[in-house]
N, C-alpha and C positions, 0 to 999 in steps of 0.2 A: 393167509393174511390178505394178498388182493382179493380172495372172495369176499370177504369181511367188510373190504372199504368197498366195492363195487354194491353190496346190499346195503351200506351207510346211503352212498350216492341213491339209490334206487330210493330209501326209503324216503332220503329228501326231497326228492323231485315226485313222487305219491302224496308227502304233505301238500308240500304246496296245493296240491290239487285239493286236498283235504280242506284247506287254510280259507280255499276260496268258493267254497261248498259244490264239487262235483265230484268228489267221494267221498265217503266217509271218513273219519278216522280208521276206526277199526280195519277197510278195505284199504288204506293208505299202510296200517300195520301187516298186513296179510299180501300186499304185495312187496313188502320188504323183505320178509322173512327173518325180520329181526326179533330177540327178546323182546322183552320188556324193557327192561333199562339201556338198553341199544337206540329202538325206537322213540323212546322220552327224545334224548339226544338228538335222532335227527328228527324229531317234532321241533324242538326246539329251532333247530338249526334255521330249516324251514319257515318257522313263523319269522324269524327273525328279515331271511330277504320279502318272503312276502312284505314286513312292514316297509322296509325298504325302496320295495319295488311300490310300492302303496304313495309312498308319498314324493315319488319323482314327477316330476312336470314332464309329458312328451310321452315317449315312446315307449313302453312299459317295456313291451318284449325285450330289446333290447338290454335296458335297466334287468329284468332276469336273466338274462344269457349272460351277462355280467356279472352278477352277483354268483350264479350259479358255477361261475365256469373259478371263482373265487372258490369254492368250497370244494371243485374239482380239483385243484393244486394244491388245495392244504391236505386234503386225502389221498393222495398219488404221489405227494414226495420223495416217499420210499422209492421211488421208480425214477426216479434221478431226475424228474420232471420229463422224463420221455414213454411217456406211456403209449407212441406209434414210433416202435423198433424200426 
């Protein structure tokens, strides 16, 4: 099961790169190791903070590590929110 979300996580953070043309998709799928319908999923996810991060005023980074660390905690729930034991 945390392998499963730790490859959600990987694949989202490969989109984005995808989202913003420094990989591919396909290479954003291939370093996921996800299915098909897995990777849809964190494609989607992905395009979603890029839009996000897209249209903030300031500090982008920030706005991603934000957004991203957002999509860390709905995936790591399972983990009581302590995913450093």
């Amino acid at each position: 099961m945390a392998k499963e979300k730790v490859k959600h996580l990987s694949g989202v953070l490969a989109s984005v790169f995808a989202h913003h043309g420094h990989i591919t998709k396909e290479e954003a799928k291939e370093i996921s190791g996800l299915a098909d319908r897995e990777f849809d999923h964190a494609y989607d996810r992905a395009s979603h903070i890029a839009d996000n991060v897209m249209q903030h005023e300031g500090e982008k980074m920030d706005k991603f590590l934000e957004h991203f660390a957002e999509e860390i905690e709905k995936w790591t729930e399972h983990f009581g929110g302590k995913i450093f034991k």
